[in-house]
N, C-alpha and C positions, 0 to 999 in steps of 0.2 A: 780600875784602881781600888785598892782594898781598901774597907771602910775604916776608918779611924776614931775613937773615942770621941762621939759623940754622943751616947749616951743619956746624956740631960737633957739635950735638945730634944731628940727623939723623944722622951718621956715627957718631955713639955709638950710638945707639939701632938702627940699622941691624942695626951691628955683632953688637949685646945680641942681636937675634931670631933672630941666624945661630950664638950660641954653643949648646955645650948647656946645658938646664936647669936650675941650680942654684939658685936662690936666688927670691924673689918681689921684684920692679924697685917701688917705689913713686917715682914721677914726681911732685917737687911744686916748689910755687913760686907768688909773688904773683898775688892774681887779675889774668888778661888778657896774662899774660907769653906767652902761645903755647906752652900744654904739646897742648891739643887741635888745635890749627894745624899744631906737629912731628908726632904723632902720627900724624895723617891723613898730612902727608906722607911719612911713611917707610911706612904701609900701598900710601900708591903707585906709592912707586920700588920696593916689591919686591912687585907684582901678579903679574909676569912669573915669580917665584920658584916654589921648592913651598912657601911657606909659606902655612896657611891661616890667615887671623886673626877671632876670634871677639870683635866688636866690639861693646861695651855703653856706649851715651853718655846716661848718666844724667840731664843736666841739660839733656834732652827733656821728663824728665817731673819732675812734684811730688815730692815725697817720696813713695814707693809701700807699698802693703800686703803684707801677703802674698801675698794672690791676685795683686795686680801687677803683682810679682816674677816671677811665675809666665809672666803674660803678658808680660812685657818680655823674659827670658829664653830661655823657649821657643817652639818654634812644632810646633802637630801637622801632621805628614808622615810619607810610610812613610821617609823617609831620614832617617841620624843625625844630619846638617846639613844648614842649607839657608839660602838666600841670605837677611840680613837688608833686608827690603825697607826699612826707614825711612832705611839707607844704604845704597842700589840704585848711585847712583853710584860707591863707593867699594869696591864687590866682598869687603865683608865675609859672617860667617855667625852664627849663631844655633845653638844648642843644637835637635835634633829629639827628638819626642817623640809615642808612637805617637796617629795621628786619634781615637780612643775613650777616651785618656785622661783621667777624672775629677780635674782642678785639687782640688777639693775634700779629695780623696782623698790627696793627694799628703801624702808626708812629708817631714824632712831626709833621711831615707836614698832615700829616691825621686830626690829631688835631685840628689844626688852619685852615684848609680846612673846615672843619665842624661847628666851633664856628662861620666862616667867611658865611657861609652861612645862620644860623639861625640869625643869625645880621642882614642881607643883607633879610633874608624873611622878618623880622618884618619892616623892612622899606619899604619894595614894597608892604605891606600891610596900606601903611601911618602914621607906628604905629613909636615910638620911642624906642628901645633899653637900659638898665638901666641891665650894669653885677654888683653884690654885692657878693662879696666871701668874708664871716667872718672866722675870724682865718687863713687868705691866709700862713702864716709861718708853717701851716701843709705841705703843698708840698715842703721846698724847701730841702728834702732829697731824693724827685724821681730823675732818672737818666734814660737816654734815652740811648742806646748802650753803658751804661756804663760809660762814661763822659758828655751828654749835660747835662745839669740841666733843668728839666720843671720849673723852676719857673724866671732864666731867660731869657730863652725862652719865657715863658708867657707875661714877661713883654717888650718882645720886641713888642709882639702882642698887647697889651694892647697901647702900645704906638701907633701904626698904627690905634688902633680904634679912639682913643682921640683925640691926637693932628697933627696927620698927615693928617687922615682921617673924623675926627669931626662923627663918626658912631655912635659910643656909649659912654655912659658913664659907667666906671668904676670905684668902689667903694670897696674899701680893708678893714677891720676893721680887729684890732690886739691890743691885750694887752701887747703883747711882745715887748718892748722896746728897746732891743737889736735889736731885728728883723729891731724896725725902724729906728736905728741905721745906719744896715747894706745897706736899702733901700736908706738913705741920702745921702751915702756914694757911690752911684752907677752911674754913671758917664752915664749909659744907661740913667736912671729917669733925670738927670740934665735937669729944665725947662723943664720935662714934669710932674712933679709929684707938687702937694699940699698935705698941711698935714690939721686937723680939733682934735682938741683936746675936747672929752666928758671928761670934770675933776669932779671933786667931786661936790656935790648942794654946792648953795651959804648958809651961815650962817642965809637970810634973810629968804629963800624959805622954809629951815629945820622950822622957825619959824611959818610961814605961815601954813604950813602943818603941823607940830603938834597941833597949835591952832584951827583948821578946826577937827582935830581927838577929842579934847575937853580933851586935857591935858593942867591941869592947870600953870600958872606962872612961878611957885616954879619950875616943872617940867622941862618946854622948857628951864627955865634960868641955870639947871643944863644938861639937856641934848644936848645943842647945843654945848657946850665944848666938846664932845666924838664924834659924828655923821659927817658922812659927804658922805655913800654912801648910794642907794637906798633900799638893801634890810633891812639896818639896822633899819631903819625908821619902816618897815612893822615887823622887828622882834620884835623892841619895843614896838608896839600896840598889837601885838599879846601876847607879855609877860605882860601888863596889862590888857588885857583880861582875864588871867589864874590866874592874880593875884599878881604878883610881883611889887612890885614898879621899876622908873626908876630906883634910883640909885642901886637897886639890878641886875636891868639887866643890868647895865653896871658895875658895879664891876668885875660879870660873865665875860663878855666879855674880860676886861683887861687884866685880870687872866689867863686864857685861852690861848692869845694872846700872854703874856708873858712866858709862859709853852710852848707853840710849840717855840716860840726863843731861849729858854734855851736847847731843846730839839735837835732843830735843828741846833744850834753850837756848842754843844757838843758833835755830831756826825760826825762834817764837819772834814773835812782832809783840813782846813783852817788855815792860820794863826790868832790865836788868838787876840796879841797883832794890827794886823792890823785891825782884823772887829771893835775891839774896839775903835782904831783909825777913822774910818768910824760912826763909829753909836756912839761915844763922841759926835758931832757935831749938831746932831740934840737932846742935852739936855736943850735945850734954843731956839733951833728953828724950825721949825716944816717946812721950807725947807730952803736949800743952794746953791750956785752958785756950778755948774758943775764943774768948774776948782778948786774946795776945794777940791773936791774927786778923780777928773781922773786924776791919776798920774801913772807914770807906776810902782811904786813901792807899789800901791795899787787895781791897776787894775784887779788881778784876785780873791781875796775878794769882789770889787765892781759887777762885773759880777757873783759872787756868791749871793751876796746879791740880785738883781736884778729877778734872774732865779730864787730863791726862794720865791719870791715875798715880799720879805721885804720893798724894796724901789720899787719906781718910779722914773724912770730916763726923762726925758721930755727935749728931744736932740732939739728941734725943740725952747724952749726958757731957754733952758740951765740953768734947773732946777733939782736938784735931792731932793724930800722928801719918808719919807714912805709911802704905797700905801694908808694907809686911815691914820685918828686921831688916832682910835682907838690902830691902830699900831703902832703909835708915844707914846701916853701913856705909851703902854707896854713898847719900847724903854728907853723912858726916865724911868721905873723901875728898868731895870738889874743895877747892880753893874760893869760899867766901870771904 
């Protein structure tokens, strides 16, 4: 998919991998907004650099177990890093760990023994450190004997590299807003965490970028009202190429949109008149202040709506809308 006016992010995020270490970057934002699009690109405008980056894209695999973990993670070699081959193109690396080593065997302190050491190589080689684990809310259901959590575990670790240590830099991306919910909320991260929001393209850029594709007037000025994430752009080109006009591909779209809503509260074991109460709100507006909806008598509808990706919750400026226009449309068509 062709890259899109990103830009800013890119030079932000650039910028982030070239500071020193302070703090743990959590990268989040609407599914499909292009957090894992930016990030690959900034891994390869700065290929050329000393930075090495230790690159984990989670939503390769299922939810993982321990052992997993273990294999998604590391890889046995006599070196303390080594090329991850499931992103050969992309010249990231992986966590080494010696050929004879027993997974089975392995503990949390094993663990951070070992990420502590491939960290600790790349710098005795003059080189910089840059860990990126997309979709990090896959691990936090591993369990080490049963009760530790590796995932606050990790983050204790994460903090030692950041901000106690300035070793590396760490960079989380997650579209799971509960998730970053519960990260805010964590009294470990308190000033040691930042947050960096990839939201939807701007209204101008969608313009820009259609006019460059050589969709006429008529078009951009009807389709910049529905659009607002990247692949949507690439589907609407591609569905004028086969022939459709806009407004046929976005009819489709709405349609569709609105059919998995109907679909999908008619099957919840939800309270009705509450989701309706929830998604009334955004019939006039296409987002709301956080404290219109976080109420505790509406709390587990809202957390439904969320984890279904209905809305976006954006704890960080205490914003809740749905995840794109297109799904506000739909929205605004059911009969509340």
């Amino acid at each position: 998919m062709k890259f899109y006016n990103r830009e800013k992010e890119v030079r932000y995020l650039k910028t982030y991998c070239q500071l020193e270490p302070n703090s743990i970057l959590f990268v989040y934002g609407p599914k499909s907004s292009g957090k894992s699009t930016v990030i690959r690109r900034v891994i390869k405008e700065l290929e050329d650099s000393d930075i090495v980056f230790f690159y984990y894209n989670l939503r390769k695999y299922a939810t993982p177990t321990k052992e997993e973990f273990f294999k998604i993670f590391f890889e046995r070699s006599d070196k303390k890093y080594v090329p991850n081959k499931l992103e050969f193109n992309l010249g990231v690396f992986k966590f080494g760990v010696e050929k004879e080593l027993n997974f089975k065997e392995f503990s949390l302190n094993d663990v951070f023994a070992k990420i502590n050491e491939s960290i600790n190589e790349v710098i005795k080689e003059g080189k910089r450190p840059v860990l990126i684990i997309d979709e990090l809310q896959k691990l936090k259901n591993i369990y080490f004997n049963g009760e530790k959590s590796l995932l606050n575990e990790l983050f204790n670790l994460f903090v030692s590299l950041t901000k106690m240590e300035h070793l590396s830099h760490v960079i989380c991306l997650t579209s799971d807003t509960l998730f970053i919910e519960e990260i805010y909320q964590n009294s470990t991260l308190e000033n040691a965490s930042e947050y960096y929001l990839i939201d939807w393209l701007e209204k101008e850029d969608i313009k820009k970028i259609l006019k460059e594709e050589n969709f006429n007037e008529k078009e951009i000025d009807y389709a910049i009202n529905y659009l607002s994430l990247p692949y949507e752009i690439t589907e609407l080109i591609n569905n004028k190429k086969l022939g459709l006009t806009v407004e046929e591909t976005i009819k489709k779209w709405i349609n569709i949109e609105k059919d998995k809503l109907l679909y999908l509260l008619a099957n919840a074991n939800v309270d009705e008149d509450k989701i309706n109460t929830i998604l009334s709100k955004f019939k006039n507006n296409v987002k709301v202040e956080a404290k219109e909806i976080i109420k505790k008598d509406l709390i587990n509808e809202f957390k439904f709506l969320v984890n279904n990706e209905v809305l976006f919750y954006d704890i960080i400026n205490g914003i809740i809308k749905p995840t794109s226009i297109k799904k506000w449309h739909a929205i605004k068509k059911l009969k509340i």
